[in-house]
N, C-alpha and C positions, 0 to 999 in steps of 0.2 A: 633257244638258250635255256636250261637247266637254271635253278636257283642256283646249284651248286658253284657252277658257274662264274656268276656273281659277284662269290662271295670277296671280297675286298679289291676283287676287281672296278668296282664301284661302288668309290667312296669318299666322303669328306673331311677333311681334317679343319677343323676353326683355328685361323690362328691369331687374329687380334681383331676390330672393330668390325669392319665391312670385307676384311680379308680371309678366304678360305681356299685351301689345296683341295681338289678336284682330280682325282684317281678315275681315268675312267679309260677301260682296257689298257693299252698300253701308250696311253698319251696321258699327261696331264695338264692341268687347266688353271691359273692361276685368278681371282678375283682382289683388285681396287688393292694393292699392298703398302698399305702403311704401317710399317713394322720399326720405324724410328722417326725422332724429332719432333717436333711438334706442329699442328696444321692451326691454319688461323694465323698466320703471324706465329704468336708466344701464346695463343690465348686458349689451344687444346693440345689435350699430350694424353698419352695413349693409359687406359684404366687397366690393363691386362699385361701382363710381363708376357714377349712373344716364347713359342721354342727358340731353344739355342741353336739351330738350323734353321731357321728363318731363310739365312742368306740361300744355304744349299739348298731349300724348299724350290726357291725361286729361279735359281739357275739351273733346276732341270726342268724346270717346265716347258713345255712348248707351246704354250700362247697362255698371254696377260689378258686380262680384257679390263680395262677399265671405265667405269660407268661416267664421270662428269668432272670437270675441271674443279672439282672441293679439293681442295689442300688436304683433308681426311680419305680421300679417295684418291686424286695424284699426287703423290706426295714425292717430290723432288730431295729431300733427305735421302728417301728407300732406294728411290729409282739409281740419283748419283752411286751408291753402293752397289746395286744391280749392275749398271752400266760397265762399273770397275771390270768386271768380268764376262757380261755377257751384253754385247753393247747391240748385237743384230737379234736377240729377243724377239722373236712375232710379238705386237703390241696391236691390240684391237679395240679401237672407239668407234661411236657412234657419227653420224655427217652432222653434229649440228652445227648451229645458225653461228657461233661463236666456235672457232675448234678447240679440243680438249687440248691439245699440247699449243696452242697459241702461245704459249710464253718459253717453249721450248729452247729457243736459241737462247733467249736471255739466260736461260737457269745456269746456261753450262753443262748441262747434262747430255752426255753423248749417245741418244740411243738414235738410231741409224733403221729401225723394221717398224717403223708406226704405219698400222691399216684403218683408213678413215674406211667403213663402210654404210651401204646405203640402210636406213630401215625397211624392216619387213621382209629381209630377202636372207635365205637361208645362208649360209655359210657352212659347207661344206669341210670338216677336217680331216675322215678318212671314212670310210665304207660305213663305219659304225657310229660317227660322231661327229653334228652339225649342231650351229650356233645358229641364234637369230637377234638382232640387236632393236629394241623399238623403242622409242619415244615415250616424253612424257608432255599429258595430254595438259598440264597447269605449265609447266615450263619447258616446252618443247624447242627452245633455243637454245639450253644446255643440260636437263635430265636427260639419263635412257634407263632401260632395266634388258634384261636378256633373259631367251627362254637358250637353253641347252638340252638336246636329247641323245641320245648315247643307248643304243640299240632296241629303243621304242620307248626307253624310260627319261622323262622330260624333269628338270628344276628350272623352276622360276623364281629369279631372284629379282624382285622390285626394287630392292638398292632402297633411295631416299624419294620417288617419282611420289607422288601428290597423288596424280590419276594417272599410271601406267599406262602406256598406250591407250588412253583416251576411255579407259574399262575395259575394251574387248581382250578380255585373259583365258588361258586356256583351264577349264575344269579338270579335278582330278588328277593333278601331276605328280610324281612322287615327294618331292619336294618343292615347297617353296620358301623363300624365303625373304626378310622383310627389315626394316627399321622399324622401329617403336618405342625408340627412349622419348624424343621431344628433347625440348632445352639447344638448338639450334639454332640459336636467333638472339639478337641483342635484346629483342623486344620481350619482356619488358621491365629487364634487370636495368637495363642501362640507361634508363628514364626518369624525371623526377621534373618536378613543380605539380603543379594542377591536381589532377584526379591519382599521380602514383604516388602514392604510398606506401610505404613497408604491406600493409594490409593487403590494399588493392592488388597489388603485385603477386601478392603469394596466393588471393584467393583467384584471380585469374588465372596463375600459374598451373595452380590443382582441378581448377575445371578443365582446360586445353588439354593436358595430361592423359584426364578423364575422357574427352572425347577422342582426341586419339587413340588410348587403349581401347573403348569400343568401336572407332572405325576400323582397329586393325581387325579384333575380332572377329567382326560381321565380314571384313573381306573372308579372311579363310573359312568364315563356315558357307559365305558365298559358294567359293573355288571349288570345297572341299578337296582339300590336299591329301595323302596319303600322310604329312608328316609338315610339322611348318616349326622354320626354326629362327627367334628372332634375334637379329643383330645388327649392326651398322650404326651404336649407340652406345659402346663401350669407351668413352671419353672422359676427360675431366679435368677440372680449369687448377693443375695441380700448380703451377708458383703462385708464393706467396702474397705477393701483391693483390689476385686475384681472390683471394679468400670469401669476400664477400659475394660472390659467384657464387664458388662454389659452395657455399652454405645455401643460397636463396633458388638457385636452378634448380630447383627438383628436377629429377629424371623419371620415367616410369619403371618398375620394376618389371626384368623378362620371365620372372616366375608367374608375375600376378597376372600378365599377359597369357602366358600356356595354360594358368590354371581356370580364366575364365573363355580361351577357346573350350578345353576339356568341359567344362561343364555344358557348354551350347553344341558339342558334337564331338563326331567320336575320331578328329583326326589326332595323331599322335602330335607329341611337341618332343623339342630338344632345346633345352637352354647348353646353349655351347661353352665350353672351357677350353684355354689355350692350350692348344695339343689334342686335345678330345679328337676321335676318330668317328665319324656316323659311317656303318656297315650299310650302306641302304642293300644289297641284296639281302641280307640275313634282318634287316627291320621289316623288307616288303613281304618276304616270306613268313616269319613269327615277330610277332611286336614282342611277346616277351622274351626272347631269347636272351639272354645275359652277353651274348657278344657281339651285341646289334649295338652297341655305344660300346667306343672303347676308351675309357678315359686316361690322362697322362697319365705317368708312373708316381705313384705317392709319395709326398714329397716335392710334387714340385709346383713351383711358385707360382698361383695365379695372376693374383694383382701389384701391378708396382710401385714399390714403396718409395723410391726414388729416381730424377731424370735429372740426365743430364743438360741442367738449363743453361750453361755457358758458354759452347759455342756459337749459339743460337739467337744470344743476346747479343753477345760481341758483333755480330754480322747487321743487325736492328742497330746496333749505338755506332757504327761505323758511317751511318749515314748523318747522324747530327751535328755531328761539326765537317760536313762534307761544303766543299768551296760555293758549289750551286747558294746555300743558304744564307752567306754572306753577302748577298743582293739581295735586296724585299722586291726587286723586279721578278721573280723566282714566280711570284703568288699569279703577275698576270701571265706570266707563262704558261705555267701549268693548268691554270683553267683555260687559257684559250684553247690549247690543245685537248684537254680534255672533250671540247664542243658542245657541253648544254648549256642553252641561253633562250631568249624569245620565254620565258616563263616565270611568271609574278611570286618571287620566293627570296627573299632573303636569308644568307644563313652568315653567323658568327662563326669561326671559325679559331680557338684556342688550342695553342700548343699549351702541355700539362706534362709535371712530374708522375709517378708513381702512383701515386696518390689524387689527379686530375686537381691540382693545385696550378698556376698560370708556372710555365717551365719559365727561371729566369733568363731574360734575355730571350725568350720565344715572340713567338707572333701571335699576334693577335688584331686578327683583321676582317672586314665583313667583305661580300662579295653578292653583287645584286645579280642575280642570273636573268635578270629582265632584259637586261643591256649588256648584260657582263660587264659590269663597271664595281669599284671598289672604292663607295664612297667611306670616309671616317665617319660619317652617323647616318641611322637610318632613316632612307628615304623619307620624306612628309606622306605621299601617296597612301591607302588602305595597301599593306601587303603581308602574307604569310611569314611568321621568322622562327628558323633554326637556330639555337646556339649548339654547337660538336668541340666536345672538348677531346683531346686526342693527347695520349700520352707521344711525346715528341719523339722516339725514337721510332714507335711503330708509321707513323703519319709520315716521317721522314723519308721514311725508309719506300711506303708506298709511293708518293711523290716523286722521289727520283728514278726509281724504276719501272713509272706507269704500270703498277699491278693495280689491280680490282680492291674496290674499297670493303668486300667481305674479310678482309683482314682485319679490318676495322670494327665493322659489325657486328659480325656473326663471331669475330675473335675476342669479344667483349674489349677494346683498346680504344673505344669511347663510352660518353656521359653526355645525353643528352636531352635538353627543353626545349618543346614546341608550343607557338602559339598564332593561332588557335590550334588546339591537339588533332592533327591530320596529318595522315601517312600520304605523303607525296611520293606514288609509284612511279610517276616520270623521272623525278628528280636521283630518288636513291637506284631503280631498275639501272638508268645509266650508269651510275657510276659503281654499282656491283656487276654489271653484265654487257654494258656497251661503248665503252672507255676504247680508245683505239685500239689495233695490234701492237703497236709497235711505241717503245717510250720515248717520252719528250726526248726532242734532239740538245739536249746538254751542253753539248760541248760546244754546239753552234753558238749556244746562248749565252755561253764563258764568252767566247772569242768578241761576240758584240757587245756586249757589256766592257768588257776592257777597250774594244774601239772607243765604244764611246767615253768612258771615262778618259782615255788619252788625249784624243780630242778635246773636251770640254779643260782638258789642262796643260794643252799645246798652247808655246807665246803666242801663234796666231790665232789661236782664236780667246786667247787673254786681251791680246789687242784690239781685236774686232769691239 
C-alpha cells in the first residue's frame, strides 16, 4: 500500500463524545453513537452540537460497535432514530457478564443484527479490516475497548476501561484513543454531612482530575502511539436544576491533556471538533501537512447552546403518578425483586422535588437489607446507615421499569449522607450492575393488590 493510497481512504471523523465515523477502504465503522437526548436519566446531555448528518453518518455504516451498557455509549434516544431506518444495522458488543443490550425489549427499540462476541478473538470484516473486542481488567462484567486494524494500521480506542484488558495493550498503533475528562460519578458532588464540604469536595475534585490527567499520560507515552486523541468526555449537566453540578464537577481539559503528553514524547495529539476529519494516511506520512486534520467548515457550531429537555422529562414524570405508586406495598416489592439482603446496612430512602426537598405526598421510608424488612425506625442493633434522597420522577421512573440505579448516581438525581462514611461496593455494585434482567412483574402486583383489597372489603369476610 502507497501513502497515496491512504489518503482519506482511512480516516476519522469525531462526531460527539465517545462517537466517531471510521472511513476505512471501502467499509465504515461506526463507534458508541450518542448523537441525541440525554444519558443518565436527565442528568448528561451532550457538550458538542453533532453534524447535521449525524443520522446519514450512521445509516451507511456497516457495523456499530458499541463499548458498554452507559446510556453516553447506548443511547436508546440515537439508536430508536437509527432503527426508524436501518433496524438490521450489524451491531457489535462485547460477551460480558451483564449483556450490553439487556434492556433491549423494554426500550422498544427495534434493532434485529446485534453480535455478542467473544473476547480476544479477531473479527474478521473483509480481506483488509478486522476488529478485536477485549475486556476491562477493573470491571470486566460490563467494560470493553477494541483494537481495529485495517491493512496493518491498528486504533485503539480504550473507551472508558479502568485497566483495559488487564494492561496487556498493543505498542505503537497509529491511533489511539481515550477518556480523560473525569466527573463521572456522583461521588463526590452528591454527598454532604461529615467531612464534605464545599472545600473538601472541590479539593478532591482537583487532585482525582490531576491523577487522572497523569495516568492518561503515562499510558500513551507507555504505548507510544503514533497520534492519541482524547474523548468520550464531552458532556454536561446542562438543565437547570442541575446547576450546581455543573459549576462544582470540574472536568479536565483535552488540551491540557495533549499538551502534557507532547512535552513527555513525541506522539502527536488531536483534540477533536464535531465534524473535524483526521486524515491518518496523510498524518502517518507528514505530521505537518495542513490536510492531515480537516476541520468543519467555518461557521459551524461546536458547542450546544440549547436541548431539547421536554420530551425527556415528560417520559421521567409519567411515571409519578403511575397506579403502581398508589400502594406503599410497591416499596416491598421492588426490593424483594431486586434480591440484595443477608447484609448489615440500613438505608433511608426519600422521594424529593427539584431541589431534593421531601416531594409532597412522596415516600419516605427505610429498608434494612439485613432481613429485608421495613421497619418505621432504626433498628437498636450497631448498623451502617444511608439516607438517598431521589428526585421522585427520576427514582420513579427507575423503579417501574427495573433499570440500573446509575441513573441515579452517575446522573447526579440523588443527595446523599452516610454514616459511618463507607462505600458499600456490595450494596451500590448491585443495584448499578446486578439488578435482574427483567422488570418487576407490575401488573401481577396490581392484580393482587386489588384481590386483596376486594377481599378484605367482601361482606364475607366483613362478617367473619
Amino acid at each position: 500500500q502507497t501513502h497515496q493510497e491512504s489518503f482519506i481512504i482511512h480516516s476519522i471523523t469525531y462526531l460527539t463524545h465517545a462517537c466517531v465515523d471510521l472511513k476505512l477502504g471501502d467499509k465504515r465503522m461506526v463507534f458508541d453513537p450518542w448523537l441525541t437526548g440525554p444519558a443518565f436519566a436527565r442528568g448528561w446531555w451532550l457538550l458538542h452540537e453533532p453534524p447535521s448528518d449525524w443520522l446519514e453518518r450512521l445509516c451507511q455504516a456497516d457495523l456499530i460497535y458499541v463499548s458498554h451498557m452507559h446510556s453516553d455509549h447506548l443511547s436508546y434516544p440515537t439508536l430508536k432514530k437509527l432503527a426508524g431506518r436501518r433496524p438490521d444495522i450489524p451491531i457489535y458488543v462485547g460477551k460480558t457478564e451483564r449483556p450490553v443490550f439487556w434492556n433491549l425489549n423494554q426500550s422498544g427499540v427495534q434493532l434485529t443484527n446485534i453480535n455478542v462476541v467473544p473476547f480476544g478473538i479477531w473479527q474478521q470484516v473483509d480481506k483488509n479490516l478486522r476488529f478485536m473486542i477485549l475486556m476491562d481488567g477493573v470491571h470486566p462484567e460490563m467494560d470493553t475497548c477494541i483494537i481495529v486494524e485495517y491493512k496493518g494500521h491498528k486504533i485503539l480506542n480504550t473507551v472508558d476501561c479502568t485497566r483495559p484488558n488487564g494492561g496487556r495493550l498493543p505498542m505503537k498503533v497509529d491511533l489511539m484513543m481515550s477518556d480523560f475528562a473525569g466527573g463521572a460519578s456522583g461521588f463526590p458532588m452528591t454527598f454532604s454531612g461529615g467531612k464534605f464540604t464545599e472545600e473538601w469536595k472541590a479539593q478532591f475534585i482537583k487532585t482525582e482530575r490531576k491523577k487522572l490527567l497523569n495516568y492518561k499520560a503515562r499510558l500513551v507515552k507507555d504505548l507510544q502511539p503514533r497520534i492519541y486523541c482524547p474523548f468520550a468526555g464531552y458532556f454536561v449537566e446542562s438543565h437547570p436544576s442541575d446547576k450546581y453540578i455543573r459549576e462544582t464537577n470540574i472536568k479536565n481539559d483535552p488540551d491540557e491533556l495533549n499538551n502534557l503528553i507532547k512535552k513527555n514524547s513525541d506522539v502527536l495529539t488531536w483534540t477533536p471538533r464535531p465534524g473535524a476529519t483526521l486524515d491518518l494516511g496523510r498524518m502517518l506520512k507528514d505530521p505537518t501537512d495542513s490536510k492531515g486534520i480537516i476541520e468543519p467548515p467555518e461557521g459551524t457550531k461546536i458547542y450546544k447552546d440549547s436541548w431539547d429537555f421536554g420530551p425527556y422529562l415528560k417520559i421521567l414524570n409519567a411515571a409519578v403518578g403511575d397506579e403502581i405508586f398508589h400502594h406503599s406495598s410497591w416499596i416491598k416489592e421492588y426490593f424483594t425483586w431486586a434480591g440484595f439482603k443477608d447484609y448489615n446496612l440500613v438505608v433511608r430512602m426519600i422521594e424529593t422535588d427539584e431541589d431534593f426537598s421531601p416531594f409532597p405526598g412522596g415516600y419516605d421510608y427505610l429498608v434494612d437489607f439485613l432481613d429485608l424488612s421495613f421497619p418505621k425506625e432504626r433498628p437498636s442493633r450497631e448498623h451502617p446507615y444511608e439516607e438517598i434522597r431521589s428526585r421522585v420522577d427520576v427514582i420513579r421512573h427507575v423503579v417501574k421499569n427495573g433499570l440500573l440505579w446509575d441513573d441515579l448516581y452517575i446522573g447526579f438525581q440523588t443527595r446523599l449522607q452516610r454514616d459511618p462514611d463507607i462505600y458499600h461496593h456490595l450494596f451500590w455494585n448491585h443495584f448499578q450492575i446486578k439488578l435482574p434482567l427483567t422488570p418487576p412483574d407490575w401488573k401481577s402486583f396490581l392484580i393482587l393488590t386489588y384481590l386483596k383489597i376486594n377481599n378484605k372489603n367482601s361482606p364475607q369476610c366483613n362478617k367473619k
